[in-house]
KOLGU-4560 file (N, C-alpha, C; in nm, 3 decimals, padded with zeros to 5 digits):
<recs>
<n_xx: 13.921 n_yy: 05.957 n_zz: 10.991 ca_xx: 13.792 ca_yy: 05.971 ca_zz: 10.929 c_xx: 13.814 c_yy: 05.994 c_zz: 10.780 mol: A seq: 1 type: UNK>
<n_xx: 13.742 n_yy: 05.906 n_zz: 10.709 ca_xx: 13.770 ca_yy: 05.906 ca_zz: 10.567 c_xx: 13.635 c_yy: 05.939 c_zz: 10.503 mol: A seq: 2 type: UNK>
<n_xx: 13.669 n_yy: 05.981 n_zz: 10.393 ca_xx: 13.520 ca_yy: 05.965 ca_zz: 10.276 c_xx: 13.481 c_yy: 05.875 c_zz: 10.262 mol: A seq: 3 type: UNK>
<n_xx: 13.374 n_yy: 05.815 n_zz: 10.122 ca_xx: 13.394 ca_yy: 05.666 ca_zz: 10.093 c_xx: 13.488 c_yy: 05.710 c_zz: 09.925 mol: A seq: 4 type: UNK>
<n_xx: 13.486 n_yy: 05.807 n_zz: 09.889 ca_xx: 13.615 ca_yy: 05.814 ca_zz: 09.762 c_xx: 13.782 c_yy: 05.792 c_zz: 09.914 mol: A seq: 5 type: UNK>
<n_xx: 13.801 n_yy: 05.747 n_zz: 09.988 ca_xx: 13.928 ca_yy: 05.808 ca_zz: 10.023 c_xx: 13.979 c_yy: 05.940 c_zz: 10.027 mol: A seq: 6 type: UNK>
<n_xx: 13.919 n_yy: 06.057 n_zz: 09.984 ca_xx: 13.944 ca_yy: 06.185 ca_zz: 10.049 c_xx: 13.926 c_yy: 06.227 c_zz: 10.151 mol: A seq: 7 type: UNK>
<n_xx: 13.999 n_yy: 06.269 n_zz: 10.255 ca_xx: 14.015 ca_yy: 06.324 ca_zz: 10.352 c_xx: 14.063 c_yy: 06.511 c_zz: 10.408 mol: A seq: 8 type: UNK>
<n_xx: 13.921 n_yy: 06.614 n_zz: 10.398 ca_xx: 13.955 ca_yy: 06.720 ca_zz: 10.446 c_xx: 14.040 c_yy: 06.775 c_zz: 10.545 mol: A seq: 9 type: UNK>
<n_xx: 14.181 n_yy: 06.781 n_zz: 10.464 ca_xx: 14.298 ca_yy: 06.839 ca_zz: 10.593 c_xx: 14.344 c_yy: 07.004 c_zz: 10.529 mol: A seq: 10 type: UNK>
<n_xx: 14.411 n_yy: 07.070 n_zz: 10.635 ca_xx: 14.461 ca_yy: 07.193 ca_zz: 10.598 c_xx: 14.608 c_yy: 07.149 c_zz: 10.544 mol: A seq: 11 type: UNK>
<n_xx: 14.636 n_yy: 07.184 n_zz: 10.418 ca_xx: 14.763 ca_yy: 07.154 ca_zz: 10.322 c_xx: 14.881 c_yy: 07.236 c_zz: 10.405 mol: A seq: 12 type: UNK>
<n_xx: 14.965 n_yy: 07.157 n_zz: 10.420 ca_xx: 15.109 ca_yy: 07.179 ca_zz: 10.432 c_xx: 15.216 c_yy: 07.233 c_zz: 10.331 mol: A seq: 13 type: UNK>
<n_xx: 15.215 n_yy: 07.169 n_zz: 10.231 ca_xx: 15.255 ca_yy: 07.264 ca_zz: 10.100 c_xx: 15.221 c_yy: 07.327 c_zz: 10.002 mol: A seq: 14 type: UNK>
<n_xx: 15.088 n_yy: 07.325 n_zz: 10.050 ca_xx: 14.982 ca_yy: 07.466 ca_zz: 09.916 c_xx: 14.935 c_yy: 07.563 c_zz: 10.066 mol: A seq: 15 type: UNK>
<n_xx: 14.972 n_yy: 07.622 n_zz: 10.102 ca_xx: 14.968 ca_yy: 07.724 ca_zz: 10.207 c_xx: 14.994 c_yy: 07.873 c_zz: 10.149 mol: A seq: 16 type: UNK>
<n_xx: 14.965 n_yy: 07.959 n_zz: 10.267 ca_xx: 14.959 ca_yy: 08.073 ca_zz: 10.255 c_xx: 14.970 c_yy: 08.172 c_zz: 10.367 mol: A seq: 17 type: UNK>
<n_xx: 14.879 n_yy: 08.103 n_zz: 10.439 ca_xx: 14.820 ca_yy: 08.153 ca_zz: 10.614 c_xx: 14.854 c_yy: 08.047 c_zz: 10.693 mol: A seq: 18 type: UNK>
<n_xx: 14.726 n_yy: 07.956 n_zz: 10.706 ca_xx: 14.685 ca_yy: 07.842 ca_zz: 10.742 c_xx: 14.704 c_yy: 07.734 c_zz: 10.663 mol: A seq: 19 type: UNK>
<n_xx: 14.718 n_yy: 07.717 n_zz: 10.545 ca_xx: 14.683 ca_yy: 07.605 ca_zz: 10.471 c_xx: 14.484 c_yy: 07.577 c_zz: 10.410 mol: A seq: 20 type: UNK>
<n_xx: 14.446 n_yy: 07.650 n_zz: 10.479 ca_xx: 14.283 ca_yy: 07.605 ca_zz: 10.457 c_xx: 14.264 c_yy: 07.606 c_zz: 10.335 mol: A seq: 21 type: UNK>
<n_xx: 14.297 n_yy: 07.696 n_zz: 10.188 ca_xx: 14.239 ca_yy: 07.689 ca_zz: 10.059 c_xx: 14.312 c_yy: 07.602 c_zz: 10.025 mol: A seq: 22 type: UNK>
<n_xx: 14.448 n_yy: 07.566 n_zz: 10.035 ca_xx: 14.531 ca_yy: 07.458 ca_zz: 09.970 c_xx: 14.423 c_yy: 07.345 c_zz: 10.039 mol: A seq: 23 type: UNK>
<n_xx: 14.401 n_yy: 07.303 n_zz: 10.166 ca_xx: 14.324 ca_yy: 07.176 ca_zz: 10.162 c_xx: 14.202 c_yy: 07.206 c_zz: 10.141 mol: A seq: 24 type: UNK>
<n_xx: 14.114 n_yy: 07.288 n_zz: 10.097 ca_xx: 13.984 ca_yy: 07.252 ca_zz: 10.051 c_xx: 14.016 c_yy: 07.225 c_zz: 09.888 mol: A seq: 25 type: UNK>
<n_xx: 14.116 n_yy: 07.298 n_zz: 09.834 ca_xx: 14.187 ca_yy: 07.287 ca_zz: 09.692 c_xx: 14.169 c_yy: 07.120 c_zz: 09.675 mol: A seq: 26 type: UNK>
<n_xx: 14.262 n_yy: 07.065 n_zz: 09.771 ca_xx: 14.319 ca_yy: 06.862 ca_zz: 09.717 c_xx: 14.177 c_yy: 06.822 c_zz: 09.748 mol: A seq: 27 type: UNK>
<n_xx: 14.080 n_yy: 06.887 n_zz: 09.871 ca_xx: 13.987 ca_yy: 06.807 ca_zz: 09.868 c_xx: 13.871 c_yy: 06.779 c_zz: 09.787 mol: A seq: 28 type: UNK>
<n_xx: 13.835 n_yy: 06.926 n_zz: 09.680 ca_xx: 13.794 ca_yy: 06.935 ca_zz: 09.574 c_xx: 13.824 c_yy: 06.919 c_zz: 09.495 mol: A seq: 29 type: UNK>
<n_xx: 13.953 n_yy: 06.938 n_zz: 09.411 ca_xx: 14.023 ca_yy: 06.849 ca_zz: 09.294 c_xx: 14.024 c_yy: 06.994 c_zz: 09.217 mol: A seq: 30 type: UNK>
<n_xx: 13.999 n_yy: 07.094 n_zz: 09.231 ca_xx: 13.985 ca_yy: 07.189 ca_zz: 09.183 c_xx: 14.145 c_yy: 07.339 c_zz: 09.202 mol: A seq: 31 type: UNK>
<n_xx: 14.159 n_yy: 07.430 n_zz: 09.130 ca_xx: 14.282 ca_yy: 07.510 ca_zz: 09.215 c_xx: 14.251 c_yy: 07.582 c_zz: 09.328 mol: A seq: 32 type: UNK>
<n_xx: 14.363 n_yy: 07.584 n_zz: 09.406 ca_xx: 14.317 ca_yy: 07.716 ca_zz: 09.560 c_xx: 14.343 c_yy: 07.849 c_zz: 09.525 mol: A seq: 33 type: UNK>
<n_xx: 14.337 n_yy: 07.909 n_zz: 09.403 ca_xx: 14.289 ca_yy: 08.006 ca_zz: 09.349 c_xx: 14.192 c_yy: 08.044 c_zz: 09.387 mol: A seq: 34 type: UNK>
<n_xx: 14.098 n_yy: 07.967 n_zz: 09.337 ca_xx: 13.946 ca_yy: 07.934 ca_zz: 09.364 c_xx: 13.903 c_yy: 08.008 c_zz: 09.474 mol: A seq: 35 type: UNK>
<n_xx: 13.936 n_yy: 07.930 n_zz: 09.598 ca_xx: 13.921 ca_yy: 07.933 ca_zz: 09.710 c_xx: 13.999 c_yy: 08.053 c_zz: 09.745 mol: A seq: 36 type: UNK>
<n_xx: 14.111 n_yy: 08.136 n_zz: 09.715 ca_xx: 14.134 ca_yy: 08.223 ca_zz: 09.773 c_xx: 14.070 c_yy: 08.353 c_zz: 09.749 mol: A seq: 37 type: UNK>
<n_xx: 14.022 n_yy: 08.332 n_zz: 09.591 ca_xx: 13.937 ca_yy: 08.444 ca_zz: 09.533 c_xx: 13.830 c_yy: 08.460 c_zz: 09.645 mol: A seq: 38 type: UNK>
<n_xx: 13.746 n_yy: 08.355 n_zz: 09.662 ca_xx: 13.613 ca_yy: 08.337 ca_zz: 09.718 c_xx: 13.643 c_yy: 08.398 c_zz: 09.837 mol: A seq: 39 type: UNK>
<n_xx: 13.730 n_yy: 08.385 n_zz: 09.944 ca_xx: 13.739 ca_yy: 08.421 ca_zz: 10.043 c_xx: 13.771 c_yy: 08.557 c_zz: 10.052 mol: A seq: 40 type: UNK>
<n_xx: 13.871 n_yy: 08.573 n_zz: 09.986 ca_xx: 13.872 ca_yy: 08.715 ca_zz: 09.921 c_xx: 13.778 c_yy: 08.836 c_zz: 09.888 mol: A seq: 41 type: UNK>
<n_xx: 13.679 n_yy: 08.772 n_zz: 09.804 ca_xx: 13.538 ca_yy: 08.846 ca_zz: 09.764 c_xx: 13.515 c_yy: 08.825 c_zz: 09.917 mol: A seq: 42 type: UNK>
<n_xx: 13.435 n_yy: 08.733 n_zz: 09.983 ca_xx: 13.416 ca_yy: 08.740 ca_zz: 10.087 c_xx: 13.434 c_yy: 08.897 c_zz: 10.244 mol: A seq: 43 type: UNK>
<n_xx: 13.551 n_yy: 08.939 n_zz: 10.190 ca_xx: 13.639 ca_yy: 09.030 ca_zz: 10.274 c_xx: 13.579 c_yy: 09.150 c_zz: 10.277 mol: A seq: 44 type: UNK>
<n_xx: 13.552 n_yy: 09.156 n_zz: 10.086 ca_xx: 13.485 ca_yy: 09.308 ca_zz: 10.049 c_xx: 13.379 c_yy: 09.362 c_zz: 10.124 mol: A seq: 45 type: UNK>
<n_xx: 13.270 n_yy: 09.321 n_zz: 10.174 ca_xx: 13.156 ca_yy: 09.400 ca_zz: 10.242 c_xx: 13.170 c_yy: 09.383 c_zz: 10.433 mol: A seq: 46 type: UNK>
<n_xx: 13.327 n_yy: 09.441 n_zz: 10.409 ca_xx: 13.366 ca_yy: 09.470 ca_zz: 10.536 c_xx: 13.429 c_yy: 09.397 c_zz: 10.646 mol: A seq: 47 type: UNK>
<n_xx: 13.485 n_yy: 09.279 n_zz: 10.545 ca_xx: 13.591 ca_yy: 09.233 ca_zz: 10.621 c_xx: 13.548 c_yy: 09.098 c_zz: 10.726 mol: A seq: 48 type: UNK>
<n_xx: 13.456 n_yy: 09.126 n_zz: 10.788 ca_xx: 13.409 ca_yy: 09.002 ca_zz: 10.928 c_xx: 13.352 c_yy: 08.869 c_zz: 10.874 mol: A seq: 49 type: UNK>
<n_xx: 13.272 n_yy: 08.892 n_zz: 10.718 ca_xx: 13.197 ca_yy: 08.759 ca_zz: 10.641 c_xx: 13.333 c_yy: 08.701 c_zz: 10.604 mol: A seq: 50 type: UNK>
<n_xx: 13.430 n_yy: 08.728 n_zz: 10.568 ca_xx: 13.576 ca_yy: 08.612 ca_zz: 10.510 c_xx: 13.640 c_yy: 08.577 c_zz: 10.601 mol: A seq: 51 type: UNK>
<n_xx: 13.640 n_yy: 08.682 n_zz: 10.717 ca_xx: 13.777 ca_yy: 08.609 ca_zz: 10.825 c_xx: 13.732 c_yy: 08.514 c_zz: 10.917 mol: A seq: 52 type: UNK>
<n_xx: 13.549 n_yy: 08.540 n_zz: 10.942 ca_xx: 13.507 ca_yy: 08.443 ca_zz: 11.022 c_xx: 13.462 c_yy: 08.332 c_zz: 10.982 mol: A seq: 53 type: UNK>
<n_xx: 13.449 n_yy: 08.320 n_zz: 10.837 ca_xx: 13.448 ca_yy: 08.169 ca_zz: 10.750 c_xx: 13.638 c_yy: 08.118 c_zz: 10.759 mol: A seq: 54 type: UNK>
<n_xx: 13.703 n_yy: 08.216 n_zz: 10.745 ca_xx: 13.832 ca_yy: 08.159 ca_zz: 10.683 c_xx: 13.911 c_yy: 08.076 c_zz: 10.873 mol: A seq: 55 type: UNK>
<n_xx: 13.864 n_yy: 08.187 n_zz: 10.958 ca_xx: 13.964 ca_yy: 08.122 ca_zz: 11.088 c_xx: 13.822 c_yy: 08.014 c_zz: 11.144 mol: A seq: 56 type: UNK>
<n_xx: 13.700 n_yy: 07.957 n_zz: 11.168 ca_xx: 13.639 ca_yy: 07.922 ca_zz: 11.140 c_xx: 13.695 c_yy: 07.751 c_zz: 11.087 mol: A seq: 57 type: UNK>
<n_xx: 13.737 n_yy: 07.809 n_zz: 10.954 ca_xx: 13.772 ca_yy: 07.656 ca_zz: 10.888 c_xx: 13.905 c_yy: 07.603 c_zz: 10.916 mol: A seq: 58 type: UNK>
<n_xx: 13.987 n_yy: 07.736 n_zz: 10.977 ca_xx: 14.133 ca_yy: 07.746 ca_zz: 11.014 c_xx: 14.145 c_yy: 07.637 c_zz: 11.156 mol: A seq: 59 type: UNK>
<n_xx: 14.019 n_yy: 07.646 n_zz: 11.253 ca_xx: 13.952 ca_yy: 07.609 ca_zz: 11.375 c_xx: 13.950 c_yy: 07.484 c_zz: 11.374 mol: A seq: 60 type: UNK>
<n_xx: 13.858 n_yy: 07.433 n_zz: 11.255 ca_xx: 13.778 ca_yy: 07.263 ca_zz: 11.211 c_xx: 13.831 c_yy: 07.216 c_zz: 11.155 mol: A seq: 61 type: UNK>
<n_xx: 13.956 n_yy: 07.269 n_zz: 11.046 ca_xx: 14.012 ca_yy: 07.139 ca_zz: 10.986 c_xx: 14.107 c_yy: 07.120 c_zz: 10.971 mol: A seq: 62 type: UNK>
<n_xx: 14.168 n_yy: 06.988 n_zz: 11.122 ca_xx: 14.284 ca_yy: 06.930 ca_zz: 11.113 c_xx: 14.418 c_yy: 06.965 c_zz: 11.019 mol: A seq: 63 type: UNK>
<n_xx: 14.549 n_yy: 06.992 n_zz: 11.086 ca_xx: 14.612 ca_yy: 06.987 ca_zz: 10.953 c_xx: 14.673 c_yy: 06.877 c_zz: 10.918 mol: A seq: 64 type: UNK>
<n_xx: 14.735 n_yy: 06.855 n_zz: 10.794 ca_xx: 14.793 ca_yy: 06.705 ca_zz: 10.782 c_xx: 14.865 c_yy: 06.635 c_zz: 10.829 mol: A seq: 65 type: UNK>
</recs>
C-alpha cells in the first residue's frame, strides 16, 4: 500500500528507540523524530495512559519495514 507521493508509513529500523514508531512517522513526514518523541513525551505528562496508548497503539498499526 502506497501513497500517491510514494511514501509509505512503516516503523523505522534504523531511527529507533523502542519500536521504531517516531523514526517512521519521522521518514514519513519529512520532518525530525525529535518531533515526535517530544510530542509523545508531552503526551506522558498528565499521567502517563494519553502517550503509551497513542504510542503502543501506533506500535500495533504500523507495519515495520
Amino acid at each position: 500500500m502506497s501513497t500517491s507521493s510514494g511514501r509509505v508509513l512503516r516503523r523505522s529500523r534504523h531511527d529507533r528507540v523502542l519500536a521504531g514508531v517516531c523514526g517512521g512517522l519521522s521518514d514519513f513526514f519529512g520532518i525530525s523524530a525529535i518531533w515526535f518523541r517530544l510530542a509523545f513525551l508531552l503526551a506522558l505528562l498528565p499521567g502517563g495512559i494519553p502517550g503509551l496508548l497513542a504510542y503502543f497503539i501506533c506500535w500495533i498499526v504500523i507495519p515495520s519495514e
